[in-house]
PyMOL CGO cylinders between C-alpha atoms (Angstrom):
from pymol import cmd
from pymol.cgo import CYLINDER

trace = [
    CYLINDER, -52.18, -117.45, 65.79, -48.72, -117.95, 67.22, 0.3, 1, 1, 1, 1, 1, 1,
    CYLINDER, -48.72, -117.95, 67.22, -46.59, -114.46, 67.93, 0.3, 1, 1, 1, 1, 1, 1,
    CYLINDER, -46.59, -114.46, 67.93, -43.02, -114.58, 67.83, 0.3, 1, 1, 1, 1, 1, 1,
    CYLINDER, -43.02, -114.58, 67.83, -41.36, -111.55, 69.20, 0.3, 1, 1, 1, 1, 1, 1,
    CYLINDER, -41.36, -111.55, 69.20, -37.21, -110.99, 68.63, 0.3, 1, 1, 1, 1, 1, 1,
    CYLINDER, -37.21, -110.99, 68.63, -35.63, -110.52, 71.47, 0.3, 1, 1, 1, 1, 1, 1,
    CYLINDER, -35.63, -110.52, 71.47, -34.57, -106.79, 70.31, 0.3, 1, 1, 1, 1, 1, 1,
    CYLINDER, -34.57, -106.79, 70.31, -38.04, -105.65, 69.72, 0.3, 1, 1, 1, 1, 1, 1,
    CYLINDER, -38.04, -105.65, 69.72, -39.17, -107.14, 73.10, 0.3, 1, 1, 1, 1, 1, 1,
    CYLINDER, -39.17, -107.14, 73.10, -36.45, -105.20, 74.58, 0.3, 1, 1, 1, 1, 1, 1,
    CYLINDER, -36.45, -105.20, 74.58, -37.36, -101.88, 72.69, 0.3, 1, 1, 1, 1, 1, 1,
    CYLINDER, -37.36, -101.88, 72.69, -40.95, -102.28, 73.88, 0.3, 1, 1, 1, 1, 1, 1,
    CYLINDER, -40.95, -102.28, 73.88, -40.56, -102.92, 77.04, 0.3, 1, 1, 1, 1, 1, 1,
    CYLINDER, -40.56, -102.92, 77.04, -37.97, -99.48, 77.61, 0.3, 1, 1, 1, 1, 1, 1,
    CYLINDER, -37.97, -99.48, 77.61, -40.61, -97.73, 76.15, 0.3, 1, 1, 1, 1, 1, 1,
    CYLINDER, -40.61, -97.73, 76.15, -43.54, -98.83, 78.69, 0.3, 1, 1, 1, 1, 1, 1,
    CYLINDER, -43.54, -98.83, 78.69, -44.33, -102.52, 77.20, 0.3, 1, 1, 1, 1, 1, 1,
    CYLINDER, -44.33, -102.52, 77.20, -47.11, -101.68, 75.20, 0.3, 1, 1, 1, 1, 1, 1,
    CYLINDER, -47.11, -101.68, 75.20, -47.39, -102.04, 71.49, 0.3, 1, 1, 1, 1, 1, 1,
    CYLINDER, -47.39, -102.04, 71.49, -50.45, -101.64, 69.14, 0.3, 1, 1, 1, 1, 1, 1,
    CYLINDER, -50.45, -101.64, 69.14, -50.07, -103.86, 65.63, 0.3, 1, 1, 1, 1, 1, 1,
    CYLINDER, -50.07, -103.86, 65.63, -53.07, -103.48, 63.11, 0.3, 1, 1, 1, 1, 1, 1,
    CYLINDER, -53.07, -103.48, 63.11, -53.06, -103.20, 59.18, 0.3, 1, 1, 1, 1, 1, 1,
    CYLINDER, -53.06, -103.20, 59.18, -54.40, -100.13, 57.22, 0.3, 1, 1, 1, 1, 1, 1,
    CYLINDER, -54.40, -100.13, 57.22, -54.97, -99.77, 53.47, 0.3, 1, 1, 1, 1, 1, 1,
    CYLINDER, -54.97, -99.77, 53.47, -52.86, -96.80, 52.38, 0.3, 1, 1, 1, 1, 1, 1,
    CYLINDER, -52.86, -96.80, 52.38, -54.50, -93.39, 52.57, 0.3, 1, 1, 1, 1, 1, 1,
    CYLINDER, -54.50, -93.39, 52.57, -55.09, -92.97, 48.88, 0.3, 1, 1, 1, 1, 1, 1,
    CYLINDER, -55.09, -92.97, 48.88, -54.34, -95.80, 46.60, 0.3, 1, 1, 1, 1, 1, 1,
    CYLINDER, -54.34, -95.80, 46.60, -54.88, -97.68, 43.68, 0.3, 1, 1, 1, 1, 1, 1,
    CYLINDER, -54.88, -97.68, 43.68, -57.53, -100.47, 43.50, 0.3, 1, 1, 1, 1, 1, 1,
    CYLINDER, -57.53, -100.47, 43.50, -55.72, -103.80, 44.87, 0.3, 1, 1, 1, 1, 1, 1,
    CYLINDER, -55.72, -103.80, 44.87, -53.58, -102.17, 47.12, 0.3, 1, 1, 1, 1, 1, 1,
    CYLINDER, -53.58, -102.17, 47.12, -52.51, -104.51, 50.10, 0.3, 1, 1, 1, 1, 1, 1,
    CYLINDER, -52.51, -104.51, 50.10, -52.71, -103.35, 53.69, 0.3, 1, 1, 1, 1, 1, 1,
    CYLINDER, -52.71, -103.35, 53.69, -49.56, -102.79, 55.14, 0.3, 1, 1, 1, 1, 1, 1,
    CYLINDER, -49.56, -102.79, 55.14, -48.79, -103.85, 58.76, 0.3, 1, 1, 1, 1, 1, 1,
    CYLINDER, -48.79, -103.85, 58.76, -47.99, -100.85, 61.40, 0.3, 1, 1, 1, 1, 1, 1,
    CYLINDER, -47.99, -100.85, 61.40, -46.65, -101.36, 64.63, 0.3, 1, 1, 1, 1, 1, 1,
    CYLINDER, -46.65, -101.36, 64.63, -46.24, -98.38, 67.56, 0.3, 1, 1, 1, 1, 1, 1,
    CYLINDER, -46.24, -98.38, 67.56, -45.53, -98.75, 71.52, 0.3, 1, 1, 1, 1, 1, 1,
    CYLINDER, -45.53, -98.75, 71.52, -48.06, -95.31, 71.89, 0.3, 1, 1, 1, 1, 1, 1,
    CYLINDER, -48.06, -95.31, 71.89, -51.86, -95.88, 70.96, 0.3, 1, 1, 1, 1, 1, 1,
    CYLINDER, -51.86, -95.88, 70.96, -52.30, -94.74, 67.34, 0.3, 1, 1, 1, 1, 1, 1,
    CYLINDER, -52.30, -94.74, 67.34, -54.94, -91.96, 67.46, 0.3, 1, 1, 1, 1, 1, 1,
    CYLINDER, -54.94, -91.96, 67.46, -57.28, -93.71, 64.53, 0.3, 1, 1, 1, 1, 1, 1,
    CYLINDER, -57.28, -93.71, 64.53, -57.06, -97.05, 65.06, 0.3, 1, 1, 1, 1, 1, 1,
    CYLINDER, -57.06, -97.05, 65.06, -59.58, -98.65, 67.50, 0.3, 1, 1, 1, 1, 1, 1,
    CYLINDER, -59.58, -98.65, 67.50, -61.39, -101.86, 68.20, 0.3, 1, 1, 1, 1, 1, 1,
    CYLINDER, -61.39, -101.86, 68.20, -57.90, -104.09, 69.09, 0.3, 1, 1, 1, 1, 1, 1,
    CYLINDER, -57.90, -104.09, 69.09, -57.54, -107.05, 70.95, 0.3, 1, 1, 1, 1, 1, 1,
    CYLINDER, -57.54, -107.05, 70.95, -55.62, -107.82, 73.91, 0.3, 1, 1, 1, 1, 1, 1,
    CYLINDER, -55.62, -107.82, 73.91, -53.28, -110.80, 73.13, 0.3, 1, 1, 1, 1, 1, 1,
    CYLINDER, -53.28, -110.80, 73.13, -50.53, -111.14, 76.21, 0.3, 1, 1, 1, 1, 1, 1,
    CYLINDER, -50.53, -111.14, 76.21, -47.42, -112.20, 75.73, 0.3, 1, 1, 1, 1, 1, 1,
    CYLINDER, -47.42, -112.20, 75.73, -44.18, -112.55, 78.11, 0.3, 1, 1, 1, 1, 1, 1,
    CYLINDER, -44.18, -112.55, 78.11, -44.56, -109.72, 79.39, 0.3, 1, 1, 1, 1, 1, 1,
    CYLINDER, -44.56, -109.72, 79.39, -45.36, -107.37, 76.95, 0.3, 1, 1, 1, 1, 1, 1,
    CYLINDER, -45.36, -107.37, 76.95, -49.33, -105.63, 76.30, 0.3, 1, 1, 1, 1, 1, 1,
    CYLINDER, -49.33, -105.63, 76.30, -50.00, -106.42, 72.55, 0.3, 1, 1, 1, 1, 1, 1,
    CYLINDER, -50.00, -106.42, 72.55, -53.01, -105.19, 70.80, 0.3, 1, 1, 1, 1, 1, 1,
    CYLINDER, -53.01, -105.19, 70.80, -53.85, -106.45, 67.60, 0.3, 1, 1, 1, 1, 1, 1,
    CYLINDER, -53.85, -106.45, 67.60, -56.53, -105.18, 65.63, 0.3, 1, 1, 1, 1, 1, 1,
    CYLINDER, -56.53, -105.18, 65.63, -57.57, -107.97, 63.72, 0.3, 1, 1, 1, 1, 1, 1,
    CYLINDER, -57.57, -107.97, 63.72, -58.75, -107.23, 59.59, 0.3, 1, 1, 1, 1, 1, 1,
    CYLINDER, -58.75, -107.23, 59.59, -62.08, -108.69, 58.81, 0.3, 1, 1, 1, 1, 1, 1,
    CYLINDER, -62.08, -108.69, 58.81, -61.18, -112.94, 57.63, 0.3, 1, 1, 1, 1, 1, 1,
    CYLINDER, -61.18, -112.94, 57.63, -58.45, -114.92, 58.95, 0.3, 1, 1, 1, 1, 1, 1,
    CYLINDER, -58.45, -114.92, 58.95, -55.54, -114.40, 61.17, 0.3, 1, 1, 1, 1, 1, 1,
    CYLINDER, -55.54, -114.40, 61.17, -52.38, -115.14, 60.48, 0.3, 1, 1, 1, 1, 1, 1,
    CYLINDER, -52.38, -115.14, 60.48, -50.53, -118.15, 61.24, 0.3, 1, 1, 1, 1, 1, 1,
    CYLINDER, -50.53, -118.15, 61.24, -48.27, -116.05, 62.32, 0.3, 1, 1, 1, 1, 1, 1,
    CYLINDER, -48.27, -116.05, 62.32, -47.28, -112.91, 63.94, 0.3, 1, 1, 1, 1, 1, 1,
    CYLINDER, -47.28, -112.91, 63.94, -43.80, -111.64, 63.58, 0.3, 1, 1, 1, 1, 1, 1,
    CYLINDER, -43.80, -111.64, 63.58, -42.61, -108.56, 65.59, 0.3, 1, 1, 1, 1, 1, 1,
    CYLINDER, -42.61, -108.56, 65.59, -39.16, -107.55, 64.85, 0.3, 1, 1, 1, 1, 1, 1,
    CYLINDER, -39.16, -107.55, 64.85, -37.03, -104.50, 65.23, 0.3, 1, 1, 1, 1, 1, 1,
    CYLINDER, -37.03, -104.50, 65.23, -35.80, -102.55, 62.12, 0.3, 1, 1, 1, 1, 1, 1,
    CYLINDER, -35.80, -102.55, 62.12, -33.17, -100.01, 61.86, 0.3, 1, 1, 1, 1, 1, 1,
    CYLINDER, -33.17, -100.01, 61.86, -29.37, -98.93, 63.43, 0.3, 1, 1, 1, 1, 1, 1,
    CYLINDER, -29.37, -98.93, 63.43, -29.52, -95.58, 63.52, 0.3, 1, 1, 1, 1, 1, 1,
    CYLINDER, -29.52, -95.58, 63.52, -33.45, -94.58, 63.98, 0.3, 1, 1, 1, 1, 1, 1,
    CYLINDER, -33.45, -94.58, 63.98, -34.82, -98.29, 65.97, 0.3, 1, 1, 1, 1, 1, 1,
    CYLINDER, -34.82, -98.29, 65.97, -38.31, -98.91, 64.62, 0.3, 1, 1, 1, 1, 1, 1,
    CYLINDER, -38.31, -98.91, 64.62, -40.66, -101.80, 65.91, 0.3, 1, 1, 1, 1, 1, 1,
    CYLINDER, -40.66, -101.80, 65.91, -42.51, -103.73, 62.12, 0.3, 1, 1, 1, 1, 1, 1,
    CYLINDER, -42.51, -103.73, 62.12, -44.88, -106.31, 62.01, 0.3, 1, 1, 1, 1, 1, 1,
    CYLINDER, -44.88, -106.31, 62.01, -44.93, -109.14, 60.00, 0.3, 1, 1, 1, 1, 1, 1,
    CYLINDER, -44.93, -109.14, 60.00, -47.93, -111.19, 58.42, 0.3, 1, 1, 1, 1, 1, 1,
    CYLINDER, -47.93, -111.19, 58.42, -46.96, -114.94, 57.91, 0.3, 1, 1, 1, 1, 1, 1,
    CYLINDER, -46.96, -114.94, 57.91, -43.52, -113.37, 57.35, 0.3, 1, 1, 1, 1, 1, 1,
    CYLINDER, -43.52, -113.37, 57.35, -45.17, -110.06, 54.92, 0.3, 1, 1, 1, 1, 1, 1,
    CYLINDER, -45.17, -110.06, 54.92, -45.38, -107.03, 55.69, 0.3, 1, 1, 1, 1, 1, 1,
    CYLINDER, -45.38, -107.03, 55.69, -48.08, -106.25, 54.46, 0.3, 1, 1, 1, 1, 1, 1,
    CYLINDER, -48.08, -106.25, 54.46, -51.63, -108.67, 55.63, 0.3, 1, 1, 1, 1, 1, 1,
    CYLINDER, -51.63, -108.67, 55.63, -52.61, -111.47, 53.37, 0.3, 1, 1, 1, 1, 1, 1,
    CYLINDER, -52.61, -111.47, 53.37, -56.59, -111.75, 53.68, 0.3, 1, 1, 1, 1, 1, 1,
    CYLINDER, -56.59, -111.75, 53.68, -57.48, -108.09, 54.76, 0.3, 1, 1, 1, 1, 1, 1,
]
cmd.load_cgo(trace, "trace")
């Protein structure tokens, strides 16, 4: 798995303390078929456990990685002018192809 991290987003982690959390989650209630949708936060997400330590200029990422494959790769990007957000991107989706 290769991670490529914009320069904004590895900026916007870092002022924040460096640390960001990426892992996919079905939504809460859906429909049968429903993807899971990548999330990305720099503060540990209460429910989401068993991530992996990947390092990466600098910056703490942990990935939780969905049962199958990984993807080829790992896009973190910043989102937003007015309220900054940090998304993660499957192979370019935002939502993960084999979980």
């Amino acid at each position: 798995m290769r991670v490529e991290v914009s320069g904004e987003a590895a900026a916007f982690v870092r002022a924040r303390g460096g640390k960001l959390w990426v892992w996919a989650a079905h939504p809460r209630m859906c429909c049968a078929g429903t993807p899971a949708y990548m999330h990305a936060a720099t503060e540990a997400p209460p429910d989401v456990s068993g991530c992996t330590h990947i390092p990466w200029e600098g910056l703490e990422l942990w990935f939780r990685v969905p049962a199958g494959a990984l993807p080829e790769v790992l896009e973190i990007a910043l989102h937003g002018r007015r309220r900054p957000r940090i998304e993660a991107y499957w192979d370019g989706c935002l939502f993960a192809l084999s979980a």
